[in-house]
Every structure is written in structure tokens, then in C-alpha cells.
C-alpha positions as CSV (number, residue, x, y, z in Angstrom):
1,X,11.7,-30.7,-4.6
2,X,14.0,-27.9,-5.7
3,X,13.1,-25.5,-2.6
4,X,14.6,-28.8,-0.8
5,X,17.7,-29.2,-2.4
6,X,18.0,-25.1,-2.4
7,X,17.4,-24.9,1.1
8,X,19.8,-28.1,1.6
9,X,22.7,-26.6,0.1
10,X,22.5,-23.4,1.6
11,X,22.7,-25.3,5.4
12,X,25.7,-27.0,4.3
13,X,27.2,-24.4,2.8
14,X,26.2,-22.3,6.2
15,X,27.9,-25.1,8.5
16,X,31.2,-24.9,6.3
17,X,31.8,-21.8,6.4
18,X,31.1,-21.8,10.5
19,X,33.6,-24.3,10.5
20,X,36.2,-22.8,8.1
21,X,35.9,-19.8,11.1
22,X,36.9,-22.2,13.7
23,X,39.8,-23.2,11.3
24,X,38.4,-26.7,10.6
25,X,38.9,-26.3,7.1
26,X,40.5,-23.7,4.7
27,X,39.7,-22.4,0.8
28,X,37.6,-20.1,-0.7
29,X,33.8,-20.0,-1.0
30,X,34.1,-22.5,-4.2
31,X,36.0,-24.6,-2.3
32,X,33.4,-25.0,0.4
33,X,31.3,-25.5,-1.9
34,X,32.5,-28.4,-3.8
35,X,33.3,-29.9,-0.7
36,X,30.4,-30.0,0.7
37,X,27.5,-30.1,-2.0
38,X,27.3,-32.5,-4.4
39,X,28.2,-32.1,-8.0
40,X,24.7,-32.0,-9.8
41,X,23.2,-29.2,-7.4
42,X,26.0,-27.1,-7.9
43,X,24.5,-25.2,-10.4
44,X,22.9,-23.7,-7.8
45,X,25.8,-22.4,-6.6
46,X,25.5,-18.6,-7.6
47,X,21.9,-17.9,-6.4
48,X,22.7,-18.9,-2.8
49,X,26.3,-17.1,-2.4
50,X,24.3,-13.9,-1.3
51,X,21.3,-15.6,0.9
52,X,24.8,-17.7,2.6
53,X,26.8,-14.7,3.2
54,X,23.6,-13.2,5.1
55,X,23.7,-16.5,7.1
56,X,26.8,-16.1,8.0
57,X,26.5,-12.4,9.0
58,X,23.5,-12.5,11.0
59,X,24.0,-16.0,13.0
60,X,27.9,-15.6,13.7
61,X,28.1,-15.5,17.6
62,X,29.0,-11.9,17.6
63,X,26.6,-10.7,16.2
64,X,23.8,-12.7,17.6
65,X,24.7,-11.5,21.1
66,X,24.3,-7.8,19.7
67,X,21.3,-8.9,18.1
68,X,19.1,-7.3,20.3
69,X,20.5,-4.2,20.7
70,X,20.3,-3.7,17.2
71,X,16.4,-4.5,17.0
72,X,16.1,-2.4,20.2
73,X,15.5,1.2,17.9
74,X,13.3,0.0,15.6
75,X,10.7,-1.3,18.2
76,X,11.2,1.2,20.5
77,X,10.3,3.8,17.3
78,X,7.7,1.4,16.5
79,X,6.2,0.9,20.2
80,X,6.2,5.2,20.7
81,X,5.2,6.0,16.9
82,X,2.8,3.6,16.7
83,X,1.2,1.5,19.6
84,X,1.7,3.9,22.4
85,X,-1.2,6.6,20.6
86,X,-3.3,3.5,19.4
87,X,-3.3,2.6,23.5
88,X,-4.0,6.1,23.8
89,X,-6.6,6.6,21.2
90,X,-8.4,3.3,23.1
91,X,-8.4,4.2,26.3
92,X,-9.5,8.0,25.7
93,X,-12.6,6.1,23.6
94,X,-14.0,4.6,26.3
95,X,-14.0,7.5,28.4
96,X,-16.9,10.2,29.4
97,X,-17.1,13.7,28.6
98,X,-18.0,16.2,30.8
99,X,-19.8,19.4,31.1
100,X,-16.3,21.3,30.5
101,X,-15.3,19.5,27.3
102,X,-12.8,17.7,29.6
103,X,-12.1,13.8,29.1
104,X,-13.2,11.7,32.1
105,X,-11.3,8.4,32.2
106,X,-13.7,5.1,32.5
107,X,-14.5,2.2,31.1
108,X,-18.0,2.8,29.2
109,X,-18.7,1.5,25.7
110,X,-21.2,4.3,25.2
111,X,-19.3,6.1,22.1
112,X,-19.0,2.7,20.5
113,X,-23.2,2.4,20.9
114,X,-23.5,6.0,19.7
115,X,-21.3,5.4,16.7
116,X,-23.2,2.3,15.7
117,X,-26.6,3.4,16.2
118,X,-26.9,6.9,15.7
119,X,-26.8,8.5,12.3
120,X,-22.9,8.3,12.4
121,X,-22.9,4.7,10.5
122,X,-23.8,6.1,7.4
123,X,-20.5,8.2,7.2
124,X,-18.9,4.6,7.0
125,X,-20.8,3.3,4.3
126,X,-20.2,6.1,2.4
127,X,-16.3,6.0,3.3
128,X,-16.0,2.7,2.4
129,X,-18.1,3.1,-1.5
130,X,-15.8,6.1,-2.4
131,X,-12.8,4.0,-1.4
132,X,-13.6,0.8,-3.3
133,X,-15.0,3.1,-6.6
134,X,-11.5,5.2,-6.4
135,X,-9.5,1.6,-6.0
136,X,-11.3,0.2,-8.8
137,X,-10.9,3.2,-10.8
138,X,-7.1,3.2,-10.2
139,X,-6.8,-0.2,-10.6
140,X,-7.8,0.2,-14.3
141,X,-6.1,2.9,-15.1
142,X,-3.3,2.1,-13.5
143,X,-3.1,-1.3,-15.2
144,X,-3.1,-0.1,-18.5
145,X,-0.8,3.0,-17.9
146,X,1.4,0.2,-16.1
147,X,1.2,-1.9,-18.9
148,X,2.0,0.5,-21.7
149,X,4.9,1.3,-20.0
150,X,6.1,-2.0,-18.9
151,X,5.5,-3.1,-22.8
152,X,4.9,-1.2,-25.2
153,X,6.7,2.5,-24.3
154,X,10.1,3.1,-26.3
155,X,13.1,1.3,-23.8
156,X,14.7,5.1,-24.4
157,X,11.7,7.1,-22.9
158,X,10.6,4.6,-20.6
159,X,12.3,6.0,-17.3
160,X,10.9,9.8,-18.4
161,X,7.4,8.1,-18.5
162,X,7.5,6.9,-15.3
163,X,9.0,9.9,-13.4
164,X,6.0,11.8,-14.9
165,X,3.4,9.2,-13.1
166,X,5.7,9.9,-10.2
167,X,6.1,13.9,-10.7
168,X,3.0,14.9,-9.0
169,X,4.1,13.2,-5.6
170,X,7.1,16.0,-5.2
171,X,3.8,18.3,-4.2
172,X,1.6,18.3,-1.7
173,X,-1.4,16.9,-2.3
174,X,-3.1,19.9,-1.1
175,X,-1.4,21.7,-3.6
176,X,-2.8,19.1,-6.1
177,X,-6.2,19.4,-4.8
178,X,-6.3,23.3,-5.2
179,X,-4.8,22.9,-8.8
180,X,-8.1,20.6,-9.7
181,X,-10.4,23.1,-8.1
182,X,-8.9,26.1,-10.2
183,X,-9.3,24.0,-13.1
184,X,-13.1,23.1,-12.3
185,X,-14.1,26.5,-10.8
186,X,-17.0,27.9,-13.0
187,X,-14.7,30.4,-14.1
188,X,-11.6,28.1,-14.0
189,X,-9.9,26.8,-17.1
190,X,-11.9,23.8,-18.1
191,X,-15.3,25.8,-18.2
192,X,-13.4,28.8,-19.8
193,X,-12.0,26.4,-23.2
194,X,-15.4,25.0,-23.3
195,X,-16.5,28.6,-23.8
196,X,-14.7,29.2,-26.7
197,X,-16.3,25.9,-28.3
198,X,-19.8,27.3,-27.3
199,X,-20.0,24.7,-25.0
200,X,-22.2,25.6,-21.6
201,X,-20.0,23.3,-18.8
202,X,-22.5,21.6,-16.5
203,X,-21.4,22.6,-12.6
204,X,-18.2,20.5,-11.8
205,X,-16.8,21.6,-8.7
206,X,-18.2,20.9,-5.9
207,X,-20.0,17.6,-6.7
208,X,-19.7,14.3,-6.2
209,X,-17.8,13.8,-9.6
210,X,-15.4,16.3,-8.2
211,X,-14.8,14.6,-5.3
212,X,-14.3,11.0,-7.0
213,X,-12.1,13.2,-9.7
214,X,-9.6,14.4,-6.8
215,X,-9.2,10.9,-5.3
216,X,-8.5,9.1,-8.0
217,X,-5.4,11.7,-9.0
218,X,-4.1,12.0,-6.2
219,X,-3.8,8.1,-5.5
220,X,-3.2,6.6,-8.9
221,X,0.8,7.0,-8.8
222,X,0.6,4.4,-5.7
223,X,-1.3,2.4,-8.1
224,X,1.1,2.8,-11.0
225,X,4.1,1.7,-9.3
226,X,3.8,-2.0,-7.8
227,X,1.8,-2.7,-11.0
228,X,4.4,-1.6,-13.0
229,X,7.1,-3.5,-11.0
230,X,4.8,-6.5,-11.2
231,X,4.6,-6.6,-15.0
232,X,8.4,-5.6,-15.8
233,X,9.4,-8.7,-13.9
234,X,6.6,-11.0,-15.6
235,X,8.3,-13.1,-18.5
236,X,6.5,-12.2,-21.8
237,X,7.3,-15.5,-23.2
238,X,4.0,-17.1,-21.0
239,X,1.9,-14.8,-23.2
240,X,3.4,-15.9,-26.5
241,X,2.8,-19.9,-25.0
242,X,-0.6,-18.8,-24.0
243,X,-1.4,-17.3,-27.9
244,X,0.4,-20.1,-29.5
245,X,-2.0,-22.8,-28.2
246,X,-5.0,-21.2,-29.3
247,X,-6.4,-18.9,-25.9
248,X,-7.7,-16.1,-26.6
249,X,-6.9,-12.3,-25.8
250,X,-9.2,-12.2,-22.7
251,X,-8.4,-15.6,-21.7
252,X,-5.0,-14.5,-21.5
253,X,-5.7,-11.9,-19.6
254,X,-7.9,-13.5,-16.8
255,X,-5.9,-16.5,-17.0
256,X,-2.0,-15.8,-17.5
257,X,-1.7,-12.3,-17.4
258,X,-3.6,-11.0,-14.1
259,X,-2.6,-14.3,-11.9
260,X,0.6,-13.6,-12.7
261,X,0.9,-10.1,-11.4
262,X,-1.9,-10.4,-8.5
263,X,1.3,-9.2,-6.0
264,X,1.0,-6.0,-8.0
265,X,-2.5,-5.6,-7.9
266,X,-2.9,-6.4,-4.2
267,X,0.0,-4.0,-3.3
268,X,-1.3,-1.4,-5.2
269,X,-5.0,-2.1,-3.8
270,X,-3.9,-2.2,-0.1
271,X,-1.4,1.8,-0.8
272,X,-5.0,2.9,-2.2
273,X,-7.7,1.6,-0.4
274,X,-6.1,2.2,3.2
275,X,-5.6,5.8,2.8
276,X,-8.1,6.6,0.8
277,X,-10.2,5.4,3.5
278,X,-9.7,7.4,6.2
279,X,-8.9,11.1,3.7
280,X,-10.9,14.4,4.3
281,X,-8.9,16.5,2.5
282,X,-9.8,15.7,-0.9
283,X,-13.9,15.4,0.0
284,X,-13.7,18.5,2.0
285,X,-12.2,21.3,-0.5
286,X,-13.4,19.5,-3.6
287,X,-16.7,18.6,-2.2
288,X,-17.7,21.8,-0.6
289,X,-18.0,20.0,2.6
290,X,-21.5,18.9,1.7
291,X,-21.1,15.3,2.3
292,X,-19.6,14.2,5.8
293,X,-17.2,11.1,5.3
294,X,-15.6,9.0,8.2
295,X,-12.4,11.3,8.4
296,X,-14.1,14.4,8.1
297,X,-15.9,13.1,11.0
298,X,-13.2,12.4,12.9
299,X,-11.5,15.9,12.6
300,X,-14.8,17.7,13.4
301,X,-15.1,15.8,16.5
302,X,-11.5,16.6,17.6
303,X,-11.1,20.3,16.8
304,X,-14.7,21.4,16.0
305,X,-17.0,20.2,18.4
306,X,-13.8,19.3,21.3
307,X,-15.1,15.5,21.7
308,X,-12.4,13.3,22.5
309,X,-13.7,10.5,23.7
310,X,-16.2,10.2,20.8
311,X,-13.6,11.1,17.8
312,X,-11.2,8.6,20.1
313,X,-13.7,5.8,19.4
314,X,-14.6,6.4,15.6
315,X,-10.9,6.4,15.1
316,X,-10.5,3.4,16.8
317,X,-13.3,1.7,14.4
318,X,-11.5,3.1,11.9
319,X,-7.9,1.6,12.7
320,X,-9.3,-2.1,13.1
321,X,-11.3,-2.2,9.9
322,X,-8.2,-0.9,8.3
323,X,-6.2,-3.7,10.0
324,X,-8.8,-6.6,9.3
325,X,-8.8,-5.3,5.7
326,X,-5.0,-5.5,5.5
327,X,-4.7,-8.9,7.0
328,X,-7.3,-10.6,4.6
329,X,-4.9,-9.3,1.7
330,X,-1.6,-10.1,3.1
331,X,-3.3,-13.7,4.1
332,X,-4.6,-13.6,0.3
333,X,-1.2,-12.6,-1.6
334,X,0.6,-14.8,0.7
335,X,-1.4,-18.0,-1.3
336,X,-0.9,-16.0,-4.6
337,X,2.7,-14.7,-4.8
């Protein structure tokens, strides 16, 4: 009922101000207001003053005539940046390749087959575990790192704290990735201060723990800040009603506490499951390139072994998962924000 009375007042208000433009009636905002909306909505008043003057502004004559011209950048940008090399990337994947390396334009599905029942699936698999273990593993940290400093961190050192979670993103994460491997290198720092305790460091570069290690650094600030967002706006007051009539700690939890901030969580899921996805980076310098995943295979077959058509297609497999992945959480949040 009260998104119906919100969205009644702002059309009137809208339709008095289009007339106080034609000179059918004079005031100030208030005094469309009164005249227009009755007396108990116009508490109202305040929160719609912005969402009318954006009314107003977008739908006035003038502007709606320029309307276009002013959307005409952003989907051009859009249409060059972005569909234009997905076209490409399509087209080229259902190509041939010939005896030269050279793509030969057709319409074959055979790199599709080839992907999906040679050994090539397996790199998919894989892709997809180390992307749902390093978006769980954020998730958790992140949640209680968000937490802390959403709640409990000092008001005075709470902005500090979250430019630290944010520091590391002013570096390349290549950079970051060659800082973890001169920290796990056998004769890097970590393995050097276990030394001194006489303690023999098992091999940690290189591995698989390495690899999940680098991932889950370099994505856990895109973790970090939706949730924290979420749970600074999330009224604490819910979790005093929820203690006060008797639930306990992990019932608040599953039932108040992560309902309430499931934007956060699917935000930060979506900025760390789709890139994660699709990174070689990170499993290629800290895994010693003994495991292939689905982006390493996609860069070998573009500028190792020169096959277009065939990286064309796996990146094309790639893109649609990635989509379909994307819409199933918007379509979730949508129900839950």
C-alpha cells in the first residue's frame, strides 16, 4: 500500500509541476505540493523531492527529443567494446583452420564437438571447483572482516581499515602475485622465519595450495566491499529484536542477519566468481603451470599453438556460462533485495 500512495504522489506532483511550466499554476515546490497531495501523505513529502525533480528533468519535452542523442555514446561504446568482438569471437569459432595456421570462415560446429568430447572438458571442471572454493573462501572471510568493520572497529579508525582492504588494488595484481611467490619460494621469507624456529617448511610454491592462496588474495577486497556496504546500511536494532525474544546466535545469523544483507553477498559472489573464472595469471606463475585451467587454455590456443577458431570457441563457452551464471543471480537478488 505505501509503494501506492509513494508512487501516487510522485505522479501528481510530476503533473503539477508540468503544468506550473505551462504557467497553469504558480508557487514553490511546497506549494505544489499541498495543492495537489493530500494532507496525511504529505509526510512523504521529502523523500520524493529528488525522485520528482528527476521526473521533471528527464521527461520535459526538451529533453526527451535529445533523449537519444544522449544514449547514442553509451551504446555505441557498448555495441564496439563489447558485442562487436563477442560477434567476432562467434563467428571466428565456427570456422576451420587450415594447413597455414590461417582462419577459414564457415559454419562448422566441429570446435564446439572437440571441446566437449576431447580431454578439453576437464579444464572446465577444474575452472569452475577453484572458482566456487576461492568464492566460498572469500565469502567467509570477507564476511567477518566486513563485519568487524561494519560493527565492531573504532568509528575513528574505521575509514583507515577499510582503505587497507582496499590498498592492494592500487597494484597490479601481477605485482601481487610475484610478492606471494617471493614469500613462498623455498628460500623466500616464510620458509626462511620458519628456519629460525627449526621448523622444516613443507614445499609451498608451486602447489595447489599456492594456487588457491593467490586467488583468494587477490579477490577478497571485491568481496569486502559490497558486504561491507550491505551491513553498514542494515539496522542493528533487528538483531537486538531478534535476541530479545529468545533466538539464538546462529538463528540470528541464518535468519535476520544473512537474509538481510543477501544483496551483499550476491554482489560480492557474482565480482568474484566471474573473474575468477576465466584467470590464468594467478594458476600459471603460482602454480608452475602444472595444471591447465580454462583461461590458460584459452591463451595457449591463441598465442601458443595459433588456433583461432578453437580458442574462439572455448571462449565463447566461456562467455555464455558466465552470462547464464550472472542471470540466475541478478533473477535471484532481484526476489531477495
Amino acid at each position: 500500500m505505501g509503494d501506492n500512495r509513494q508512487h501516487f504522489i510522485t505522479v501528481f506532483i510530476f503533473k503539477q509541476r508540468l503544468k506550473a511550466r505551462n504557467g497553469e499554476f504558480g508557487g514553490t515546490e511546497i506549494d505544489y505540493f499541498k495543492h495537489c497531495v493530500p494532507k496525511d501523505y504529505q509526510s512523504n513529502y521529502n523523500s520524493l523531492v529528488a525522485s520528482t525533480w528527476l521526473w521533471c528533468t528527464l521527461f520535459s519535452t526538451k529533453t526527451a527529443r535529445s533523449l537519444p542523442l544522449l544514449i547514442a555514446p553509451a551504446f555505441l561504446v557498448l555495441a564496439v567494446m563489447v558485442v562487436l568482438p563477442i560477434l567476432i569471437l562467434f563467428v571466428y569459432s565456427l570456422g576451420l583452420r587450415d594447413d597455414l595456421g590461417r582462419v577459414v570462415l564457415s559454419f562448422h560446429p566441429d570446435n564446439y564437438l572437440r571441446f566437449f568430447c576431447g580431454p578439453y572438458l576437464a579444464c572446465l571442471w577444474r575452472s569452475l571447483a577453484l572458482s566456487f572454493i576461492t568464492m566460498f573462501t572469500t565469502l567467509v572471510l570477507g564476511y567477518l572482516l566486513a563485519f568487524y568493520l561494519a560493527f565492531q572497529a573504532s568509528p575513528r579508525y574505521r575509514n583507515l581499515l577499510a582503505l587497507l582492504v582496499v590498498l592492494p588494488l592500487w597494484t597490479s595484481s601481477l605485482l601481487r602475485t610475484y610478492a606471494w611467490i617471493t614469500i613462498l619460494h623455498p628460500t623466500g621469507l616464510l620458509p626462511s622465519w620458519l628456519a629460525l624456529l627449526n621448523i622444516e617448511a613443507p614445499p609451498l610454491l608451486y602447489t595447489p595450495f599456492a594456487v588457491w592462496l593467490g586467488m583468494v588474495y587477490n579477490y577478497l577486497p571485491y568481496m569486502v566491499l559490497p558486504l561491507y556496504t550491505s551491513l553498514e546500511r542494515l539496522d542493528v536494532r533487528l538483531l537486538e529484536a531478534s535476541s530479545d525474544l529468545g533466538a539464538k546466535p546462529i538463528t540470528t545469523i541464518f535468519k535476520v542477519l544473512l537474509p538481510l544483507t543477501s544483496g551483499g553477498i550476491i554482489a560480492g559472489s557474482i565480482m568474484v566468481f566471474v573473474p575468477s573464472l576465466g584467470d590464468y595469471v594467478t594458476p600459471d606463475l603460482m602454480g608452475g603451470a602444472k595444471t591447465m585451467f580454462i583461461g590458460n587454455l584459452i591463451q595457449n590456443q591463441f598465442l601458443a599453438v595459433r588456433d583461432w577458431v578453437f580458442g574462439s570457441a572455448v571462449s565463447t563457452i566461456l562467455i555464455f556460462l558466465v552470462s547464464f551464471a550472472v542471470v540466475l543471480y541478478l533473477r535471484y537478488a532481484s526476489k531477495d533485495m
